[in-house]
N, C-alpha and C positions, 0 to 999 in steps of 0.2 A: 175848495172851501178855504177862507182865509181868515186866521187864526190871529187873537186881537191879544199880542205878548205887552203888556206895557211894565215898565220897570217899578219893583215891587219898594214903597218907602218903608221907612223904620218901622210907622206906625202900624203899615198891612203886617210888617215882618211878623213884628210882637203879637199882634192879634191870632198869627199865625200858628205863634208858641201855644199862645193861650188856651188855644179851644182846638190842640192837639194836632193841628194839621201837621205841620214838625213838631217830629214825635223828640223827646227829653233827649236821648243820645245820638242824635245828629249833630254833627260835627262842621258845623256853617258857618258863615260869615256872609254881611250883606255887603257887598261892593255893586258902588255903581249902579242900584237896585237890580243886579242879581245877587242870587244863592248861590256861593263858590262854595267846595268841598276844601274844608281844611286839610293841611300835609297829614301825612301820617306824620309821628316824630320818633327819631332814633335817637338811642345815647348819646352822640357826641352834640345836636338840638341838644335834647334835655339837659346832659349837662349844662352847657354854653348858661341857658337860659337861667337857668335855677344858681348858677356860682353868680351869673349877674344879679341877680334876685336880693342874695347877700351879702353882695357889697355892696348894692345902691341901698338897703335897710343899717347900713351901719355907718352911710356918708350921708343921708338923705334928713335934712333938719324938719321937725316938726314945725307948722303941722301938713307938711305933704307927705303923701302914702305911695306905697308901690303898688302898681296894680299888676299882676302876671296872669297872664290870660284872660281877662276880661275885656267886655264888650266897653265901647265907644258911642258916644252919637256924634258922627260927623258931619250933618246933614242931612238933608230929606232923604238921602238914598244910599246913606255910608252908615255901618255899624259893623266895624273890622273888632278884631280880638287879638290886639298887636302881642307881641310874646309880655314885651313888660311898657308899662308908663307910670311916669312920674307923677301922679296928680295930685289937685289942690284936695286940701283935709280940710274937716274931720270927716269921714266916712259917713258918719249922718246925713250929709248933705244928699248921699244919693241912694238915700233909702225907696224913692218912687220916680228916680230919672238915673241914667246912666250918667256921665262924666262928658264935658263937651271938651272941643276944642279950646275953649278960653281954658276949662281946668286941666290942660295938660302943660305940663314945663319943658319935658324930656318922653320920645319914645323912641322903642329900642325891638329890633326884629332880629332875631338871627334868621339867619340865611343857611341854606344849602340848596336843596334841591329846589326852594321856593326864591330862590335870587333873581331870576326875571320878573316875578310882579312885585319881590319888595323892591326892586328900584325901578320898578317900572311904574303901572298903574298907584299900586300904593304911594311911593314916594312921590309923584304928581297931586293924589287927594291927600296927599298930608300938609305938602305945601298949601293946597287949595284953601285946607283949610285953616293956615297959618298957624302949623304947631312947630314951634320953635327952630327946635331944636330935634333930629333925626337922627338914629345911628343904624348903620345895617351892620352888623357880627358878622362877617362873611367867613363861614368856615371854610369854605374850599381855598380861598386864597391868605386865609391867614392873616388876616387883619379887620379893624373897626373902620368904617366909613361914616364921618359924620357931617350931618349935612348941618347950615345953619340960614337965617335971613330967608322965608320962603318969601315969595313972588309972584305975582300973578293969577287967573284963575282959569278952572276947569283941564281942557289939555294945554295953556299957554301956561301952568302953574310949574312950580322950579323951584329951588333953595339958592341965593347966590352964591354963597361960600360954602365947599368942599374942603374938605381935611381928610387925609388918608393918614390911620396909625398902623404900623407894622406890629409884629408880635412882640420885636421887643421897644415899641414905646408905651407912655403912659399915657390916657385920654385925660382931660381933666372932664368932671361932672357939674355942667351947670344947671343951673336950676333958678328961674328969677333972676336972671341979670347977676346972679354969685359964684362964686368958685366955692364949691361945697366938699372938693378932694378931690382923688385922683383913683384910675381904676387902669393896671397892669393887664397890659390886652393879654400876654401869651397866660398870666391866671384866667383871663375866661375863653380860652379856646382848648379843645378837647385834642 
């Protein structure tokens, strides 16, 4: 008997939430229209994520917000829940929609255990979807990766310019074509 799998969009996702089929604490993410199990996260994530959290709230000029852990609409079949994104304000705007790609400036993953889909699958549907600017936190190796210029679409999608910062450089934060500060990689690594 053959089994009719088609890949699940935002809209099924959410209808999915709604009427309880994924029950409140499941821990998902829609890529690619499947349901992936998000990481578990340990302290030196958490950290990472949460010390980035407060210094992009004390460099990040109104009216854009940080979002930390929240969902995305990437497209018919993307709805990730990157660790942090920069997005456009005021928060009213997305009282009955999530945040698309035009309202992101900056998004930012820490990595460990999850470092082959964020620079794999993720960082292809990020460029796909032409969000700016990319950073992967990469704890294991001790430094920020940030991508810039995405390119292309679907699996032909890319960032053209790569920047590696070691622990002890400084990344700068942009946001809109501005230089909004600076953020001291080895303060957000655990």
């Amino acid at each position: 008997m053959a089994t009719d799998i088609r890949p699940i969009t935002v809209e099924n996702y959410l209808a999915m939430i709604l009427d309880g089929t994924i029950p409140p604490d499941a821990r998902l993410e829609l890529l690619d229209g499947r349901l992936v199990e998000q990481m578990t996260k340990y302290p030196p994530h958490n950290f990472s994520a949460r010390q980035l959290g407060l210094l992009l709230k004390s460099l990040v000029p109104a009216p854009w917000l940080i979002s930390e852990e929240k969902s995305l609409a990437l497209g018919r079949f993307w709805r990730p829940e990157p660790d942090l994104a920069v997005i456009r304000g005021p928060n009213d705007r997305y009282r009955a929609s999530d945040p698309k790609a035009d309202d992101v400036a900056l998004l930012i993953e820490v990595a460990d255990s999850s470092y082959s889909t964020d620079r794999g699958e993720k960082w292809r549907a990020y460029a796909s979807a032409r969000i700016p600017i990319y950073w992967i936190v990469n704890i294991n190796q001790r430094l920020v990766e940030v991508y810039r210029e995405p390119t292309g679409r679907g699996q032909n999608a890319a960032y053209r310019t790569t920047e590696i910062f070691g622990a002890e450089s400084v990344v700068p934060v942009m946001i809109d074509g501005q230089n909004v500060g600076r953020v001291v990689v080895k303060e957000i690594l655990p």
